[in-house]
Every structure is written in C-alpha cells, then in structure tokens.
C-alpha positions as CSV (number, residue, x, y, z in Angstrom):
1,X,42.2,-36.2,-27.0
2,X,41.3,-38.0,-24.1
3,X,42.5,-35.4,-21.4
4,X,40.8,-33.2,-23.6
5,X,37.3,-34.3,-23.7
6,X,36.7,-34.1,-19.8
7,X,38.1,-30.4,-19.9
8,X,35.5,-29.6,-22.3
9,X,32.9,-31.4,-20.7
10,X,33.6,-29.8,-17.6
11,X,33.7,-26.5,-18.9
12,X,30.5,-27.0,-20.4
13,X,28.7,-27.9,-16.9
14,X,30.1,-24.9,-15.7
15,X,28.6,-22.4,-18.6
16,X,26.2,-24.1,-18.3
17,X,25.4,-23.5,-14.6
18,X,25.7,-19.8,-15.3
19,X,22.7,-19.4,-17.5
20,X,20.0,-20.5,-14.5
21,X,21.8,-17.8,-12.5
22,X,21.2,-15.4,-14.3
23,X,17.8,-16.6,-15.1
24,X,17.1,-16.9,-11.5
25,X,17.9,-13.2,-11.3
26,X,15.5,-11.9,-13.7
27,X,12.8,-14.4,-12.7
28,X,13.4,-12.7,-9.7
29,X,12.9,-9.2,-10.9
30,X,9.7,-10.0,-12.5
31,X,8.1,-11.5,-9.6
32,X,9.6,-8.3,-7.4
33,X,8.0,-6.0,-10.3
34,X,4.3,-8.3,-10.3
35,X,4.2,-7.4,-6.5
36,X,5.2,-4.3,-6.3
37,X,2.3,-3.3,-8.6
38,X,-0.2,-5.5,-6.9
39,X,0.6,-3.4,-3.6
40,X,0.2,0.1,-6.3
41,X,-2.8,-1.3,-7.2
42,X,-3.8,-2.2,-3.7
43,X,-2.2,1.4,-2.6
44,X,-4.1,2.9,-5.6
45,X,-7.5,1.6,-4.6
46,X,-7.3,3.0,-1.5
47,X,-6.8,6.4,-2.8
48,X,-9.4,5.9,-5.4
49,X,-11.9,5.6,-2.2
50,X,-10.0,8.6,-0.1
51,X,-11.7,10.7,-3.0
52,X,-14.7,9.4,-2.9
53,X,-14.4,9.9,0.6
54,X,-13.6,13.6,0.0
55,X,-16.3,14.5,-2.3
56,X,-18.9,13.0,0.2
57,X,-17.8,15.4,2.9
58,X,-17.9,18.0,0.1
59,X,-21.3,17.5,-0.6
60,X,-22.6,16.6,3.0
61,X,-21.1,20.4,3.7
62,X,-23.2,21.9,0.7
63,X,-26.4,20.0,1.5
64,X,-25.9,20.9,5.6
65,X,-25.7,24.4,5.0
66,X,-28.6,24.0,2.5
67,X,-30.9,22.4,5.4
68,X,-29.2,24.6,7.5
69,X,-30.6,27.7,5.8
70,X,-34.2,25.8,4.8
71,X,-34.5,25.5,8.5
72,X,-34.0,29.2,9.5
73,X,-36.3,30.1,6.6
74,X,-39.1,27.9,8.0
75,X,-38.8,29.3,11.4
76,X,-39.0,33.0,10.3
77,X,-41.8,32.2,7.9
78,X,-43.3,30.4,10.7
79,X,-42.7,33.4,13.3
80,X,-44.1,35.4,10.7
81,X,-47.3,33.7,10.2
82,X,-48.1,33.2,13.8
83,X,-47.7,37.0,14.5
84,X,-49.8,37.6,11.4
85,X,-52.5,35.2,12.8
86,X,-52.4,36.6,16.5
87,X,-52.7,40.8,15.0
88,X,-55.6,39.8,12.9
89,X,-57.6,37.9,16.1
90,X,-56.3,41.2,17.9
91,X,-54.3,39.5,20.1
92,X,-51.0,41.5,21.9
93,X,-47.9,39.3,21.9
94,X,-47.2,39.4,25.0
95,X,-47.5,36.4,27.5
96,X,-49.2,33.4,27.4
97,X,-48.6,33.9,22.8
98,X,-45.5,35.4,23.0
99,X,-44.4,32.4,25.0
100,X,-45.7,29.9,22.7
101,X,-43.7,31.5,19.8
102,X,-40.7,31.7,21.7
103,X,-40.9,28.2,22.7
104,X,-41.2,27.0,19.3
105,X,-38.6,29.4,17.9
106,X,-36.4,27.5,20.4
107,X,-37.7,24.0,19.6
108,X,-36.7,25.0,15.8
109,X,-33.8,26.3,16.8
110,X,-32.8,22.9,18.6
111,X,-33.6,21.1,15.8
112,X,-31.1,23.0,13.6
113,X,-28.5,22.7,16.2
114,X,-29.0,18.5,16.1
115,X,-28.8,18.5,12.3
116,X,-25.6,20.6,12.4
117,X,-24.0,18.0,15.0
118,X,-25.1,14.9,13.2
119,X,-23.2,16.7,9.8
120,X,-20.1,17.3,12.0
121,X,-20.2,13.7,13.3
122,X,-21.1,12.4,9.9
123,X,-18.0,14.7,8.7
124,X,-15.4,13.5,11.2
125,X,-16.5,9.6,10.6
126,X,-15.6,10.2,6.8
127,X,-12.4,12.0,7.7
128,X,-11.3,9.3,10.2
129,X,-12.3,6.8,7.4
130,X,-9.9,8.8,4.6
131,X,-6.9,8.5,7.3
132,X,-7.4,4.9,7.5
133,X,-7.5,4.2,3.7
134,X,-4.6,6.6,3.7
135,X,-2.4,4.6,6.1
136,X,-3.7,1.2,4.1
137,X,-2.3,3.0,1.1
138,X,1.2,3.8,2.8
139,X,1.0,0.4,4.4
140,X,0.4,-1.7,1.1
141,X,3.3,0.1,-1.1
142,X,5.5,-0.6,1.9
143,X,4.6,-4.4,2.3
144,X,4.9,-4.8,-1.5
145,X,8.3,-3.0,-1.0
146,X,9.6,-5.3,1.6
147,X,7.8,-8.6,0.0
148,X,9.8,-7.6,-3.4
149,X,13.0,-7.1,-1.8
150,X,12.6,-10.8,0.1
151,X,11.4,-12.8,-3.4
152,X,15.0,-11.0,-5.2
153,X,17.2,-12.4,-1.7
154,X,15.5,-15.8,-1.9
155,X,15.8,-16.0,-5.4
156,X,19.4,-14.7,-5.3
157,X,20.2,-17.2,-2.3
158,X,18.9,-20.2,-4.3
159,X,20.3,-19.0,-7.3
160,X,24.4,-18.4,-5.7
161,X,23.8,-21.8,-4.1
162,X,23.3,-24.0,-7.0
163,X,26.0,-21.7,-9.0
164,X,28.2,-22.2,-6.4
165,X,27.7,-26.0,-6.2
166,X,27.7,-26.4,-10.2
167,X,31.3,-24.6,-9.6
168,X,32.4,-26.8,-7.3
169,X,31.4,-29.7,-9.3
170,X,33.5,-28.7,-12.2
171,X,36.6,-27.8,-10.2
172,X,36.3,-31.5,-8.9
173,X,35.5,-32.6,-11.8
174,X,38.7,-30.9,-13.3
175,X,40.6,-32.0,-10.2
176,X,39.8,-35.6,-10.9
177,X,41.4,-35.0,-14.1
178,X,45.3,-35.0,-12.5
179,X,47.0,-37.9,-11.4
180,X,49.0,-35.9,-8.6
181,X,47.6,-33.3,-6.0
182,X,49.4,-30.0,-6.9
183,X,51.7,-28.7,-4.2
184,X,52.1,-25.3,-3.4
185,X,55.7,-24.2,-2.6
186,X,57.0,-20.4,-2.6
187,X,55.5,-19.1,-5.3
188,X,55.6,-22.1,-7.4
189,X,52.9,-24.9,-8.2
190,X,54.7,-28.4,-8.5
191,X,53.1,-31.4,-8.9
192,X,54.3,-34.2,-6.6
193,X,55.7,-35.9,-8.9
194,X,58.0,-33.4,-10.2
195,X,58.6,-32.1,-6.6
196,X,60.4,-35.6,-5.8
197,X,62.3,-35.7,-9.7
C-alpha cells in the first residue's frame, strides 16, 4: 500500500496538470475571438464612414449640377433682360453694350467654372478620404489577425511549459519511487540489482 500511494499521488499531479492546458487553450481562443472582433468592429466602423463618404459625393454631384444649371439659367435670363432693356431705350447691341454683356456673360461664365472646380476638389478630398478609411479597414482586420494569432502562441507556450514541467515532476516523482536506476541493456530493462543477481 505504501508503494502504492505515491503512484497514485503522482498520477494525480499529472491529470491534474492537464486540465490548465487545456484551459490555457481555450482561454486562449476566447481572447483570440474578443480581438478579432474588436478589429471587425474597428474594420466595420470604417466602412460604416466609407458610406457616408459615398453618399456625400453622391449628393455634392446632384446639388453641383443643380447650381450648375441655376447658374446658366441666371445668365440667360440675365442676357435676356439686358437686351430687353437696351431694344426698348433703342439702343443697337453693338459696341460699347454689346461689350458690357459679353463681359458679364464671361464673368458668369467664370463663376460657374470656379464652382465646378471647387465640387471636383471637394469630390476628390472625399474619395481620397474613402481610400484611407478603406486601408484602416484592411489594416485593422489584419492587426486583429496577427494580434490573435500571437495571444493563442503565447498562451500555447505558457501553457506546454507548465505541462511539460508538471510532467517532469511526476516522472521524478515516480522515479524517486525505485530503489535502483533502471539499466537499459539490448532490448531489456534490468534493474541494477538484478543485473548483478
């Protein structure tokens, strides 16, 4: 019974030192699975804002091409009414009237031109903006990726170590239990003192 008790005992430390490996491991996997959807969420977040991104260069299109057309209406109408306003004084247009027009056709015209570049720089600051969140986006999944994989080797590292010294426990643990060193011979295991009977 005596032999038999330290057998046992040993046994038992090294069950028992397989339960926190395993444990280890699926600790592991949760923390792995918490940050891979923190860097979703992050990844997500960024696309939520590409959208918004996309439907502001949507509507700054529409309400461009709006003021776009406002503006060539107000010059026509305004062509129109100065014409109107030179025939009824009686005045030709030609010269000094027609030049007036024309200049501020072209001053309207110039205005229009501005407000189309400031859309299209508007426009391009908003797409370079959706390829930045875009590359956050790419750039959190991968980090959570990569962060995941590290916690699970870590956790697997620390885990196998303290398994593996547990183990090594027991077998000297066991070890201690045997008067003699076993001796390997051939194929055989002999204990010294039966290698000498």
């Amino acid at each position: 019974m005596s032999t038999t008790l330290p057998f046992i005992t040993a046994g038992a430390n090294l069950v028992s030192s397989v339960t926190p490996f395993f444990a280890g491991q699926s600790e592991a996997r949760a923390e792995q699975s918490l940050i891979m959807a923190k860097g979703e969420s992050e990844a997500q977040s960024q696309e939520f804002n590409i959208g918004v991104a996309q439907q502001e260069i949507a509507i700054s299109k529409s309400k461009r091409s709006l003021e776009s057309k406002r503006e060539q209406k107000k010059i026509k109408s305004f062509v129109s009414s100065q014409c109107a306003l030179f025939a009824k004084a009686g005045v030709t247009l030609s010269g000094s009237p027609l030049a007036v027009i024309e200049e501020s056709i072209a001053e309207a015209e110039m205005d229009v031109l501005i407000g189309d570049i400031n859309a299209e720089i508007e426009q391009s600051r908003l797409m370079s903006e959706i390829e930045q969140r875009q590359l956050k986006a790419e750039q959190s999944r991968a980090f959570a990726e990569e962060e995941g994989k590290q916690v699970v080797r870590e956790m697997r590292a620390r885990t196998a170590t303290t398994l593996l010294t547990d183990v090594a426990k027991s077998a000297v643990a066991i070890a201690d239990l045997f008067p003699t060193k076993p001796k390997v011979t051939g194929k055989k295991i002999q204990t010294q003192s039966t290698a000498k009977g």
